[in-house]
C-alpha positions as CSV (number, residue, x, y, z in Angstrom):
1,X,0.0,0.0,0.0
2,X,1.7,3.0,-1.3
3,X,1.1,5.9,0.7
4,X,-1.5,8.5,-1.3
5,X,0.5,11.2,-3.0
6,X,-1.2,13.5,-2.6
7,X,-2.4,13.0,1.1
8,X,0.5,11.6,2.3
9,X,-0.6,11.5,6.6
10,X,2.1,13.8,8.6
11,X,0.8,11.9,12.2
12,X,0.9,8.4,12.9
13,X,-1.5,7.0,15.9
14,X,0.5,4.4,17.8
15,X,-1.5,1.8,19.6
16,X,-4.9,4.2,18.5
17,X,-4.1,7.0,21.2
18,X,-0.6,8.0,20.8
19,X,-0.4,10.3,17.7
20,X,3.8,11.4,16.8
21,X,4.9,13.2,13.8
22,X,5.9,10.1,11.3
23,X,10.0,11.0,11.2
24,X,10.9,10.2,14.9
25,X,14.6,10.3,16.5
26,X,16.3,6.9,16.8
27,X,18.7,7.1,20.0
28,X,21.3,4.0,19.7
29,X,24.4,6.5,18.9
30,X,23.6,8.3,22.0
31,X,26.3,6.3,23.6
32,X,30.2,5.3,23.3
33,X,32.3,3.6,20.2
34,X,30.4,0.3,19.0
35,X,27.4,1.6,21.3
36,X,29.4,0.9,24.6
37,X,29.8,2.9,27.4
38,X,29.4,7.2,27.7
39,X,29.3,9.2,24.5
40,X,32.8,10.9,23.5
41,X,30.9,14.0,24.2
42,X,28.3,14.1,27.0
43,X,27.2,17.6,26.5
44,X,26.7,17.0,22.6
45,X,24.4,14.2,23.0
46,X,22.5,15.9,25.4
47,X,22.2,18.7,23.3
48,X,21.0,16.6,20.3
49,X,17.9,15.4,22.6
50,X,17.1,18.7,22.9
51,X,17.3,19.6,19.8
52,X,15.4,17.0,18.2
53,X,12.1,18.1,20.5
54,X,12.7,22.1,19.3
55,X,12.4,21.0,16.0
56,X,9.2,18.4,16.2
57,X,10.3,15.4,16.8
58,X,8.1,14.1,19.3
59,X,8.6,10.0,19.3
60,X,12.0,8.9,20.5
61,X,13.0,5.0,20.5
62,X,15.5,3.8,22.4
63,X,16.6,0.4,24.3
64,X,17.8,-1.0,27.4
65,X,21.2,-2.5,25.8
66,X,22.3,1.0,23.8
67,X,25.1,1.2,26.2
68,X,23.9,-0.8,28.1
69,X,21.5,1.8,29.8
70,X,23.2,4.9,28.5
71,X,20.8,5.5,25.8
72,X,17.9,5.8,28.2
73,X,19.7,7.6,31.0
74,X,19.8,10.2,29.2
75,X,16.9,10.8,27.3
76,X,15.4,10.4,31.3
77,X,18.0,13.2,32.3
78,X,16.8,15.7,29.2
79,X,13.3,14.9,29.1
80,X,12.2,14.6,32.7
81,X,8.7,12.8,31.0
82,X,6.9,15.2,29.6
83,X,3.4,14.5,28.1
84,X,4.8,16.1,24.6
85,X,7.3,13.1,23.7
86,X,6.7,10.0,23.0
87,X,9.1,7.8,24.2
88,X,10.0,4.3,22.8
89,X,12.3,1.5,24.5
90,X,13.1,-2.0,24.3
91,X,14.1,-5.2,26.1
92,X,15.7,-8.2,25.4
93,X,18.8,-8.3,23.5
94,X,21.9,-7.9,25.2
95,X,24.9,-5.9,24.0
96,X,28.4,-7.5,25.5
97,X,31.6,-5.9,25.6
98,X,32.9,-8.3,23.4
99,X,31.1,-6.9,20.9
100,X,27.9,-9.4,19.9
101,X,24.6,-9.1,20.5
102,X,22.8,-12.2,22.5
103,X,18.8,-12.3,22.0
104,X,17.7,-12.7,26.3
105,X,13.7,-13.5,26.1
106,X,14.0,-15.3,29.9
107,X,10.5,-13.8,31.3
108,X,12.1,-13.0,34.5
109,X,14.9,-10.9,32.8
110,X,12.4,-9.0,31.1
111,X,10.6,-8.2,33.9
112,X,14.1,-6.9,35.5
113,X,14.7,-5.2,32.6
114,X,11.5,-2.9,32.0
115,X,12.2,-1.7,35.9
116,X,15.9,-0.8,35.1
117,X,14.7,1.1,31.9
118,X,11.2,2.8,34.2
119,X,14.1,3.9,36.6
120,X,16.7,5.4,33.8
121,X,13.8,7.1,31.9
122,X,12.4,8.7,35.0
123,X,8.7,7.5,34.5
124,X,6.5,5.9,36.0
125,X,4.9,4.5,32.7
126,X,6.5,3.6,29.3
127,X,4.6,4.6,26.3
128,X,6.2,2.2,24.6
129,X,8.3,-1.1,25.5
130,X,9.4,-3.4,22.4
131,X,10.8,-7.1,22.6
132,X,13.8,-6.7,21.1
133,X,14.6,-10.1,19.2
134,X,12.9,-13.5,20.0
135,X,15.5,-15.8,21.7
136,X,15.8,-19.0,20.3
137,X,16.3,-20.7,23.7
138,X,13.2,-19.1,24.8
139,X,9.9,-19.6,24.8
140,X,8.3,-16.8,22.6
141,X,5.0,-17.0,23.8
142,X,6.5,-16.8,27.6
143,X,8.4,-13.7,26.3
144,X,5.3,-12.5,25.3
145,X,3.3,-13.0,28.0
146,X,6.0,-10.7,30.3
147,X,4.9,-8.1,28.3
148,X,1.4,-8.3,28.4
149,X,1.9,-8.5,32.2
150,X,4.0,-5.7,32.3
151,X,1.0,-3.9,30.4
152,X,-1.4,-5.2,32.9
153,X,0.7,-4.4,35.4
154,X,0.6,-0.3,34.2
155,X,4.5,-0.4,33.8
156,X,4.2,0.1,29.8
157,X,1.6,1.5,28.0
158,X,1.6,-0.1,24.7
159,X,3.5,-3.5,23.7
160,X,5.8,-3.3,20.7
161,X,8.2,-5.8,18.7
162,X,11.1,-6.1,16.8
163,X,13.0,-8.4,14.4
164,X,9.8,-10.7,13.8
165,X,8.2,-12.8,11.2
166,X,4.7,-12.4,10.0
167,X,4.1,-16.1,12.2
168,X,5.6,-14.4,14.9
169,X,3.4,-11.2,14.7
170,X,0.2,-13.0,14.7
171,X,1.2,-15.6,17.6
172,X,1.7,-12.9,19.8
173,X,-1.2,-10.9,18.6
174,X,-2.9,-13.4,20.4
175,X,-1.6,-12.7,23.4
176,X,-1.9,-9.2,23.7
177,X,-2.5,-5.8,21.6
178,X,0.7,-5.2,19.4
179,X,1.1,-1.4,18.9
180,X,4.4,-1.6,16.5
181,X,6.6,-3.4,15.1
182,X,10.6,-2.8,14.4
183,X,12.3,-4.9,11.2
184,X,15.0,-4.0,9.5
185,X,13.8,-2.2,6.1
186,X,15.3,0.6,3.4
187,X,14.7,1.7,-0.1
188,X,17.1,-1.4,-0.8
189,X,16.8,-4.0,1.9
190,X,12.7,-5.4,1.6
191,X,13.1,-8.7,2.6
192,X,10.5,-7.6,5.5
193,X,7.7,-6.4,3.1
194,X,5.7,-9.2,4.3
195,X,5.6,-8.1,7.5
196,X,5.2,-4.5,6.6
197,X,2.1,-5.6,4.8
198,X,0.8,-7.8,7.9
199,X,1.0,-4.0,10.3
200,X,-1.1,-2.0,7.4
201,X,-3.8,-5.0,7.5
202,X,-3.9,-4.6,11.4
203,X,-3.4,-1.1,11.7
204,X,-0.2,-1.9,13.7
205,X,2.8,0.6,13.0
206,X,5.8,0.1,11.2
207,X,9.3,1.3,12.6
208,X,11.9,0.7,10.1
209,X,15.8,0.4,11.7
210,X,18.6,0.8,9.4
211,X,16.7,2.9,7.2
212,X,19.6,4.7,5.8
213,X,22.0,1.6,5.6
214,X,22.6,1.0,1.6
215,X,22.0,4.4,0.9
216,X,25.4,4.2,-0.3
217,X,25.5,1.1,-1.8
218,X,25.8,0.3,-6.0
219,X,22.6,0.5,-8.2
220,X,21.0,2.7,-5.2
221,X,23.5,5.9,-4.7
222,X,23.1,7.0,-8.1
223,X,19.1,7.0,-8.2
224,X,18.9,8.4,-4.6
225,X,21.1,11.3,-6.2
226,X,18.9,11.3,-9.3
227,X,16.4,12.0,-7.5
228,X,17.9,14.3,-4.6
229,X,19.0,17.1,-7.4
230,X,15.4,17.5,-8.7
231,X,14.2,18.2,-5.0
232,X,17.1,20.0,-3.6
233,X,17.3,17.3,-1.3
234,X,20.3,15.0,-0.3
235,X,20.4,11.2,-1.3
236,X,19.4,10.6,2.8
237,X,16.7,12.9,3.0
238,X,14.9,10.7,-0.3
239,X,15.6,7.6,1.1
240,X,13.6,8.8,4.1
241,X,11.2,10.4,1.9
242,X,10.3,6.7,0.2
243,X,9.9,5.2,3.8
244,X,7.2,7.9,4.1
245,X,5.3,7.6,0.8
246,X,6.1,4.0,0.4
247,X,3.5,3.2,2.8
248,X,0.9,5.2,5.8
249,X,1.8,3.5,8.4
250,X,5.7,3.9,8.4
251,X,7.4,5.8,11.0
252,X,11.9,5.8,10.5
253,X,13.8,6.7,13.1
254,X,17.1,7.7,11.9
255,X,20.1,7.9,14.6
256,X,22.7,10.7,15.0
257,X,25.1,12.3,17.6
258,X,25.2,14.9,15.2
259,X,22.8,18.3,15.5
260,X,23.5,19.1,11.9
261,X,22.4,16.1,10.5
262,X,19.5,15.4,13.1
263,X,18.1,18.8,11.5
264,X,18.4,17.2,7.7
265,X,17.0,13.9,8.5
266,X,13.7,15.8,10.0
267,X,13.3,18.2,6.8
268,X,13.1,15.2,4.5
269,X,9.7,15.0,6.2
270,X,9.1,17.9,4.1
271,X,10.3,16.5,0.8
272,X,7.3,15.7,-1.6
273,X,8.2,13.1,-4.2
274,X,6.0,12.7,-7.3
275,X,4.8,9.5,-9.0
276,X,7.7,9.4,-11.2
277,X,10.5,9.6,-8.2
278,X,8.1,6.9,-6.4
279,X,8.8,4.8,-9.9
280,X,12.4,5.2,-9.9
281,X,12.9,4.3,-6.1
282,X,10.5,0.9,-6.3
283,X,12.8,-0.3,-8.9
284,X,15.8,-0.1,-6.9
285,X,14.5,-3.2,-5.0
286,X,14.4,-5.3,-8.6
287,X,18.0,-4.3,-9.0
288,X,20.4,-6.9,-8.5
């Protein structure tokens, strides 16, 4: 379902009652080299928080492991919760110093986790709180279910996941309400469209990570270029701009530590591509 030209939605509605400008801040680079540890620059990152709410950007996503716990720290220390951001995290998948990220769906660690992240944040309520990656040594449903009780509990208010299958989706959509989901997906890398398709049917939104990752890559910079001149726009801000027309129910979140390119990533929300551009962009997908 290719978003309508010509009304294009600005707003997304997460979970039916949470409405955030569709071009959101993602906060993983918030934190040290290979997303260990403190940022080189404290002060910047903080700044780039701030800066991302003065210019619109009302839904931030974060996670428990960016750091581990940097990410979230703070994002709690700038925002203080306020009523005018949306904030996103995320639970179960480890980062380890060594580098490699371990999938950790143990109910019981979950249930750890979501206090460590309600404590970092500075809130007594999530708006939203994602299962990272299913665990292959754990039982998804059980994972699941920790989230519906953390739900029931109040702790979150809306359940999200991440890095699932369409089977995955609809098992736990039988457990409890499923307000997003976050796959990997870019103008080049649609191996998820399935899934996409499976959040418009169910009105469930769509949060695609690495949404800038082949942005540079052969058979894509060209067209992105191609199509960047005509606009005035750079090859980034039109691979955004697909995301947004490419379907109603996408919301990117591209990362930064940077101000200066936090402020171009949100003006490609501004960048209107016609049915030609749309043409161009879709074929990149066919192209080997």
């Amino acid at each position: 379902m290719t978003a309508d030209l010509n009304n294009k939605p600005d707003t997304l509605d997460i979970g039916g009652d949470l409405t955030v400008n569709r071009l959101g801040f993602g906060a993983m680079w918030l934190t040290g080299p290979d997303i260990i540890g403190p940022p080189e620059d404290e002060q910047e990152a903080r700044t780039v928080i701030r800066r991302a709410v003065d210019i619109g950007v009302d839904f931030i996503d974060t996670a428990d492991s960016y750091g581990p716990g940097v990410s979230e720290r703070l994002i709690g220390e700038e925002l203080i919760p306020t009523d005018d951001v949306v904030v996103a995290s995320k639970a179960g998948l480890i980062r380890h110093r060594d580098g490699e990220w371990r999938p950790h769906g143990d109910p019981d660690f979950l249930h750890n986790q979501v206090l460590c992240s309600l404590d970092r944040l500075r809130t007594d309520r999530i708006d939203l709180y994602q299962f990272h990656r299913p665990d292959d040594e754990a039982d998804f449903e059980e994972s699941v279910h920790a989230f519906a009780e953390m739900k029931d509990a109040g702790q979150i208010k809306h359940v999200g996941l991440s890095n699932v299958t369409v089977e995955q989706l609809d098992t736990a959509t039988d457990i409890v309400d499923i307000a997003t989901v976050q796959n990997r997906y870019n103008v080049a890398n649609r191996s998820d469209e399935d899934v996409l398709r499976a959040c418009e049917n169910n009105d469930i939104g769509f949060i695609p990570w690495g949404p800038m990752y082949t942005v540079d890559n052969e058979g894509v910079a060209g067209v992105l270029e191609e199509v960047g001149d005509s606009h005035g726009g750079t090859p980034r801000q039109v691979a955004l701009a697909w995301l947004l027309h490419h379907s109603e129910v996408m919301l990117p979140i591209p990362g930064t530590s940077s101000v200066d390119h936090l402020e171009s990533n949100v003006a490609a929300a501004q960048l209107e591509l016609t049915e030609e551009d749309m043409t161009k962009l879709d074929r990149i997908d066919a192209q080997p």
